[in-house]
C-alpha positions as CSV (number, residue, x, y, z in Angstrom):
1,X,0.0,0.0,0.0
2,X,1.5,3.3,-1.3
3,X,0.5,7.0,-0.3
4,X,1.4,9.9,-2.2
5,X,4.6,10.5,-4.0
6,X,5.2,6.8,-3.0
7,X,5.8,6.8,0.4
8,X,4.3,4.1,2.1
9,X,0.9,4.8,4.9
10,X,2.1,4.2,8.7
11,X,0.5,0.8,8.7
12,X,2.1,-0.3,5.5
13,X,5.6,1.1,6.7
14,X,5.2,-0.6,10.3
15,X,4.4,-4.2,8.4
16,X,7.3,-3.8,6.3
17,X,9.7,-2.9,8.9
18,X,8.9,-6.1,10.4
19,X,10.4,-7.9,7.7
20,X,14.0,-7.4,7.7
21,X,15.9,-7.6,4.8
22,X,19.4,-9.3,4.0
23,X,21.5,-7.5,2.7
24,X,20.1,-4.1,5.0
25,X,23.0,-2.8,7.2
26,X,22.3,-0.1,9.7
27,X,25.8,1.2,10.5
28,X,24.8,4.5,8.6
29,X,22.6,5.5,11.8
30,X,25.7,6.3,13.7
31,X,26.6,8.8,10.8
32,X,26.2,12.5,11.2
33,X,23.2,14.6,10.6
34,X,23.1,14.6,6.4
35,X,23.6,18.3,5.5
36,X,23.5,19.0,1.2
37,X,23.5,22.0,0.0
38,X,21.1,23.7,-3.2
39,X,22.7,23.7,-6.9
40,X,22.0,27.6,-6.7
41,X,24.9,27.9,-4.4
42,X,27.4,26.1,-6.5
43,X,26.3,27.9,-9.4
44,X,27.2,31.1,-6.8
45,X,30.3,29.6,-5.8
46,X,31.5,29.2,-9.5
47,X,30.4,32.7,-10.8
48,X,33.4,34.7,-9.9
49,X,35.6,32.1,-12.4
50,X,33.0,32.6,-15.0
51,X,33.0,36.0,-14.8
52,X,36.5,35.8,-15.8
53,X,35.6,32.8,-18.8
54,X,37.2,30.3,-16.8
55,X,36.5,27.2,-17.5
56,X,34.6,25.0,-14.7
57,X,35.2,21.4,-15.2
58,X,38.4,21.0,-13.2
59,X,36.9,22.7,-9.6
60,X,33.7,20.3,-10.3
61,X,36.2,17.5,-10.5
62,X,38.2,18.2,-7.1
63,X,34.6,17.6,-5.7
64,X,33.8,15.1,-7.2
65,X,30.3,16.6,-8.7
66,X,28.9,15.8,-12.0
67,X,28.5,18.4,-14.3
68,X,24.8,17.6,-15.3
69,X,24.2,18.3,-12.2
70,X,24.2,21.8,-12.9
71,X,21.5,21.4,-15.0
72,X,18.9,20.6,-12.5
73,X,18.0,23.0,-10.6
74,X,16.9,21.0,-7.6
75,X,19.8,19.1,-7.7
76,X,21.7,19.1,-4.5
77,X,25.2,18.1,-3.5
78,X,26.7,16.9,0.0
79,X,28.4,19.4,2.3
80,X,31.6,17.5,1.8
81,X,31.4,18.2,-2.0
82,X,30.4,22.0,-1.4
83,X,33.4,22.1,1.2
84,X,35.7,20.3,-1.5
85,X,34.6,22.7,-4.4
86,X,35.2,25.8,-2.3
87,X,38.8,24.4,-0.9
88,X,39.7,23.7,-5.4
89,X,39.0,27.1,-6.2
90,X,40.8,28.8,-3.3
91,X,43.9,26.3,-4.1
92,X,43.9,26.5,-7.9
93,X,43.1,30.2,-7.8
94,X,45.1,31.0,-4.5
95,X,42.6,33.6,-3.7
96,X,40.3,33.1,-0.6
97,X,37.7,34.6,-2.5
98,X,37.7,32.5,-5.6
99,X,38.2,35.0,-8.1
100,X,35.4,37.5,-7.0
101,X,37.9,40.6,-7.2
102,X,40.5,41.8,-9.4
103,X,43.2,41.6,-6.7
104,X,42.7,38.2,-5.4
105,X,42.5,37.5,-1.6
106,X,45.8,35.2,-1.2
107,X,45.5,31.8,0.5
108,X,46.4,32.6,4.2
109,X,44.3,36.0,4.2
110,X,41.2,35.1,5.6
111,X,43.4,33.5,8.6
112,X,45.9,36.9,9.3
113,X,42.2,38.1,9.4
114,X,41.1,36.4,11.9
115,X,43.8,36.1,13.9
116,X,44.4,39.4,14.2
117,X,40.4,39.8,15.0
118,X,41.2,37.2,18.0
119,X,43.9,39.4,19.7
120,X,41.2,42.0,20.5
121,X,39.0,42.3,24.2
122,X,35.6,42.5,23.0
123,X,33.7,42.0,19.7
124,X,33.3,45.2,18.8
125,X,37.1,46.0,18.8
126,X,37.3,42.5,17.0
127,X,34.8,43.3,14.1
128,X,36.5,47.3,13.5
129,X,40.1,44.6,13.5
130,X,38.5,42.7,11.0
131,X,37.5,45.4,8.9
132,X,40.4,47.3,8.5
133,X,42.5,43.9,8.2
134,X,40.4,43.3,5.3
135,X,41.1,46.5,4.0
136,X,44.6,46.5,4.1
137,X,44.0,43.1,1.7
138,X,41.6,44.5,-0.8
139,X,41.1,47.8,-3.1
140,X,37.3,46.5,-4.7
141,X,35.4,46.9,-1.9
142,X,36.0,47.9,2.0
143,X,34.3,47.3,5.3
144,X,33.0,49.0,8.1
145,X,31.1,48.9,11.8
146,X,28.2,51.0,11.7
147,X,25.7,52.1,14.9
148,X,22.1,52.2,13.4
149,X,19.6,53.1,16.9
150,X,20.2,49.5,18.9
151,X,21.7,47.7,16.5
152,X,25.3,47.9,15.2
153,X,26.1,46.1,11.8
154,X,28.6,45.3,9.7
155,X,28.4,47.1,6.1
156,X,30.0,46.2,2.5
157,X,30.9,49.0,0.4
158,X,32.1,48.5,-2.7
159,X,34.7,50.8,-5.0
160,X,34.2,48.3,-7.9
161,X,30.4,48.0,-9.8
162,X,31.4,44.9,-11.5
163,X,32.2,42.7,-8.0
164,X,29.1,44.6,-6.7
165,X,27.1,42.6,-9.0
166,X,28.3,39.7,-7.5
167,X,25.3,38.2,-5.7
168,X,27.3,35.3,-4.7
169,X,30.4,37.2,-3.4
170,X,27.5,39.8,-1.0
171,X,26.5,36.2,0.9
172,X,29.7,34.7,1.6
173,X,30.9,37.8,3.0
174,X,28.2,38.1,5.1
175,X,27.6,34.4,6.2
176,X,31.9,34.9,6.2
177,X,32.1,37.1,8.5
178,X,29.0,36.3,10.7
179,X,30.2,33.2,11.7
180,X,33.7,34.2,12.7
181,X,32.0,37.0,15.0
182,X,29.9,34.2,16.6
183,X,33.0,32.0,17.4
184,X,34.6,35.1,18.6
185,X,31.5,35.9,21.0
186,X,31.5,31.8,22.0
187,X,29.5,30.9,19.6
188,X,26.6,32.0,20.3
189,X,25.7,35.6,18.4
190,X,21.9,35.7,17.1
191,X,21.6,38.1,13.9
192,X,18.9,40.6,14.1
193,X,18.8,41.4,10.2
194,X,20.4,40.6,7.1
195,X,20.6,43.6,4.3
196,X,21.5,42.5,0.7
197,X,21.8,45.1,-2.2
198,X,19.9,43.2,-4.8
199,X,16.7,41.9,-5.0
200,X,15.5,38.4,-3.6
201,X,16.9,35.5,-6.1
202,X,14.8,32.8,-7.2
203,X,16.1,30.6,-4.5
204,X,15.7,32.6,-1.0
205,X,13.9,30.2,-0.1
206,X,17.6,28.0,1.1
207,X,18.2,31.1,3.3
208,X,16.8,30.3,6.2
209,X,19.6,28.1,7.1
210,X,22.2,30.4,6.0
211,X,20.7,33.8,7.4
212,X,19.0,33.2,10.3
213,X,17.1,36.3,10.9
214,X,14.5,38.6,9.0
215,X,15.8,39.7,5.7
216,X,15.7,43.0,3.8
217,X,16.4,43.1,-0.2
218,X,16.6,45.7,-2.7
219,X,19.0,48.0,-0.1
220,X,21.4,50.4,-0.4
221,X,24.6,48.1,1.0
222,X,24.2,44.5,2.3
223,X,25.2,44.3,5.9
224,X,24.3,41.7,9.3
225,X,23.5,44.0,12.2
226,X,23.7,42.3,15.9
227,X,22.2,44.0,19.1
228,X,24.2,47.1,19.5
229,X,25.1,45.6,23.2
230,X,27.0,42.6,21.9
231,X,30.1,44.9,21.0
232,X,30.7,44.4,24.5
233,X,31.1,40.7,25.1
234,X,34.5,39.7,25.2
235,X,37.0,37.6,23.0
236,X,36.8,34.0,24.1
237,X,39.1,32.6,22.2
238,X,42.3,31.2,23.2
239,X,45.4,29.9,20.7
240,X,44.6,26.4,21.0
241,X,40.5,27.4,19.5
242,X,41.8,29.8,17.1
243,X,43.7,26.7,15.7
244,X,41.0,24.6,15.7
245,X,38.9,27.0,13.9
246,X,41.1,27.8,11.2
247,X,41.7,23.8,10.7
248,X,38.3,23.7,9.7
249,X,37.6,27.4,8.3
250,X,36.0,26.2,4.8
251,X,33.5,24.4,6.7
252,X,32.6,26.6,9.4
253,X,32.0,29.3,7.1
254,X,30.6,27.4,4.1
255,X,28.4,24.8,5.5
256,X,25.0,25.7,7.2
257,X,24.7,25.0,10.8
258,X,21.9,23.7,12.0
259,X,19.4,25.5,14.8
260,X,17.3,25.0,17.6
261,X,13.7,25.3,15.7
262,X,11.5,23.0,16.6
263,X,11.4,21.5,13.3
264,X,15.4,20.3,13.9
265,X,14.4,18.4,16.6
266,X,11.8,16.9,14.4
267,X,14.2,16.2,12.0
268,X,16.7,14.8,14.8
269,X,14.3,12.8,16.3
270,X,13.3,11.1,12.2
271,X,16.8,10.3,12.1
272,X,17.5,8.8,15.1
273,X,15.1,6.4,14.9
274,X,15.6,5.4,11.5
275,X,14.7,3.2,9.8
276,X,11.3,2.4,11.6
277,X,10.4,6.4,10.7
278,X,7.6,7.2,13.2
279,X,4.2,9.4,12.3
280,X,3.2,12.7,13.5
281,X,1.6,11.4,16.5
282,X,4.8,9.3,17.7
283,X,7.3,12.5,17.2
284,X,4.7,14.2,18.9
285,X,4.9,12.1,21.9
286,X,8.7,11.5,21.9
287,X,8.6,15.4,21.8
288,X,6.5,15.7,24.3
289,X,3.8,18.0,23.1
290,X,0.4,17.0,21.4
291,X,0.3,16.4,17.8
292,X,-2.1,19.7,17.1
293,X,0.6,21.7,19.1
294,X,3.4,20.1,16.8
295,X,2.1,20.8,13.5
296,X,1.5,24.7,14.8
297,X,5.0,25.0,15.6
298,X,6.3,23.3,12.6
299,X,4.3,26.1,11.0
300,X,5.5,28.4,12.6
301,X,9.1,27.4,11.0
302,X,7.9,27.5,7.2
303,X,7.7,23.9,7.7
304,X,5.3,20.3,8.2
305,X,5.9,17.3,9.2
306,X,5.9,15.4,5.9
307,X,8.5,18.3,4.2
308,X,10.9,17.6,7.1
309,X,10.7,13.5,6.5
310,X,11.0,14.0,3.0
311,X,14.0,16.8,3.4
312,X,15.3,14.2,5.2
313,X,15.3,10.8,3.1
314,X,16.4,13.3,0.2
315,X,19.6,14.7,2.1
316,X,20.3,10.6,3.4
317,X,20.0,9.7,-0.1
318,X,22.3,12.0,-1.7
319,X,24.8,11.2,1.2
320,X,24.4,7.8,1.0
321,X,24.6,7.4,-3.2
322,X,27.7,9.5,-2.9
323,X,29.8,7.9,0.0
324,X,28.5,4.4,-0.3
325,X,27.6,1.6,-2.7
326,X,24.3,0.7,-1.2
327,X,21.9,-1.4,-3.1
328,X,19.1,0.9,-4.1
329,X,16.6,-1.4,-2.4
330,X,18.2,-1.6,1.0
331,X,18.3,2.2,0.5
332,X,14.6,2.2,-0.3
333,X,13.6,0.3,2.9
334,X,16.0,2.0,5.4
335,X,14.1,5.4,3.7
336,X,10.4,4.0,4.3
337,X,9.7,2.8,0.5
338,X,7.8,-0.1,-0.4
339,X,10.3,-0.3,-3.0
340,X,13.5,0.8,-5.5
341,X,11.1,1.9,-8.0
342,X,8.9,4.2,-5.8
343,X,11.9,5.3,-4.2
344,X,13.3,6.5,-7.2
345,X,10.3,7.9,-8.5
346,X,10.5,10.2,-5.0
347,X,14.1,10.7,-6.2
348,X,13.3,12.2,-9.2
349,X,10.7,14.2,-7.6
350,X,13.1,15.8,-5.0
351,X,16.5,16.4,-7.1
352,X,15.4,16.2,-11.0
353,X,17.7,13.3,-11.7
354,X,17.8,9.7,-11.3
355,X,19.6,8.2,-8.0
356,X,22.7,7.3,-10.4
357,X,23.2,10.5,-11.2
358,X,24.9,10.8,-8.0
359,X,26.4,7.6,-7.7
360,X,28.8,8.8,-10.4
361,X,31.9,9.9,-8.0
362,X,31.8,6.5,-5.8
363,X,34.8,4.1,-6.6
């Protein structure tokens, strides 16, 4: 019995789990939280090369993405591949900013910025650091702190119209330079707003996990404004962080870190107890709230309970076709499918291509 989109109905899915397949192996449940990332971003990620008529192919093939791919535009690729795609443009192009501007941003940059950020007292002394650092580094565009009532904000200003047209460039400044303020502050340094000068692109939707906060196109400089009080809080960082953090800077700029909503507990909760993948009223319960209140809250997130499953199975899939050579039908059954063929019919639904599209890059 098959519901819509061919998922299977609870009863269905409970019967089925029963019967336990060979050739199923459950050591992917220890795995991490699956995180993939929209096409639109590698798209942004690649535009400052193809501004310059560069040709694509060999950063696509450092990270192992096809280049179909980039014809779909619900395709998706793994955080690891995003994370490998951003480390082959900044090493082939030795520019931490893969080729946005005409002077490029040499490997090693984005770390004398933040270390000399770190050697400050409080945020606020840290973010003006981090500014003029970036300053020193850079003749197409500048930085710098602004107070606007009680919020204070970091503002781009750029000297040069054709990097200003950058969209890509505007976010990962922003998300940049967001989350090295929030390691600064301890990690923890909610955004009031997000400014960007240019209007809302077609895929604004994927910025809730990027930008955090209530957002404002179509303005006169994009900029992240924090409560004006946070300029206080001091540096926590000691030498032994700052090297941690800069082990793993691609990722913990790049990668979108998961929040505190109710609807990532949801999706916690789905994974952990995978495969049996329990209905609204069972996450409810394990959640401890009633079902109604559940689905309000989810709402309240831009989100239901089926979009999170679904969001889910999609981003295990895409993980698991890339990093593994799982038979498509023990895939289908850990994901809740009656079988391969309705599971790749969802497939198809979710990404615009075929699972084997992303089984390419597995040896």
């Amino acid at each position: 019995m098959v519901g819509t989109g061919g998922h299977l109905r609870d009863g269905a899915l409970h019967r089925l789990h029963c019967r336990k397949p060979h050739s199923t192996k459950r050591s992917h449940l220890i795995l991490p939280p699956p995180v993939t990332i929209s096409i639109a971003f590698v798209h942004g990620m690649l535009s400052g090369v193809r501004a310059r008529a560069l040709p694509c192919d060999v950063f696509l093939a450092d990270a192992g993405i096809d280049p179909k791919l980039l014809e779909q535009t619900a395709a998706r690729v793994t955080a690891d591949q995003y994370v490998a795609l951003f480390q082959s443009l900044t090493d082939r192009l030795d520019d931490d900013l893969l080729g946005f501007l005409s002077r490029p941003l040499r490997r090693g940059s984005f770390a004398l910025i933040v270390r000399s950020a770190a050697g400050e007292d409080n945020l606020g002394q840290a973010m003006r650091r981090a500014a003029r650092t970036f300053g020193l580094l850079q003749t197409d565009m500048t930085m710098e702190v602004v107070r606007a009532g009680s919020l204070a904000g970091l503002r781009l200003l750029f000297s040069n119209p054709s990097a200003a047209q950058l969209v890509f460039l505007h976010e990962l400044l922003l998300r940049s330079f967001w989350r090295l303020f929030a390691w600064l502050a301890g990690s923890k340094l909610p955004a009031e707003r997000f400014d960007f000068a240019f209007p809302s692109p077609p895929y604004a939707g994927s910025y809730s996990k990027i930008f955090p906060a209530p957002l404002q196109f179509e303005q006169q400089h994009s900029a992240l404004w924090i409560a004006a009080e946070r300029l206080r809080n001091p540096v926590r960082r000691d030498k032994a962080a700052l090297r941690a953090f800069l082990a793993d800077a691609r990722s913990n700029v790049v990668v979108p870190r998961r929040g505190e909503l109710v609807s990532e507990r949801v999706r916690n909760h789905l994974q952990r107890s995978q495969p049996a993948w329990p209905d609204l009223a069972g996450t409810a319960s394990a959640l401890h709230m009633a079902p109604s209140t559940l689905q309000r809250r989810l709402a309240a997130d831009g989100t239901s309970f089926q979009a999170l499953k679904d969001a889910l199975r999609r981003d295990l899939a895409i993980v698991r076709l890339n990093t593994t050579s799982v038979p498509l039908t023990a895939l289908a059954y850990d994901l809740g499918f009656a079988d391969s063929a309705a599971f790749q019919r969802a497939f198809k639904s979710w990404t615009g291509s075929a699972p084997g599209a992303y089984r390419r890059g597995v040896a």
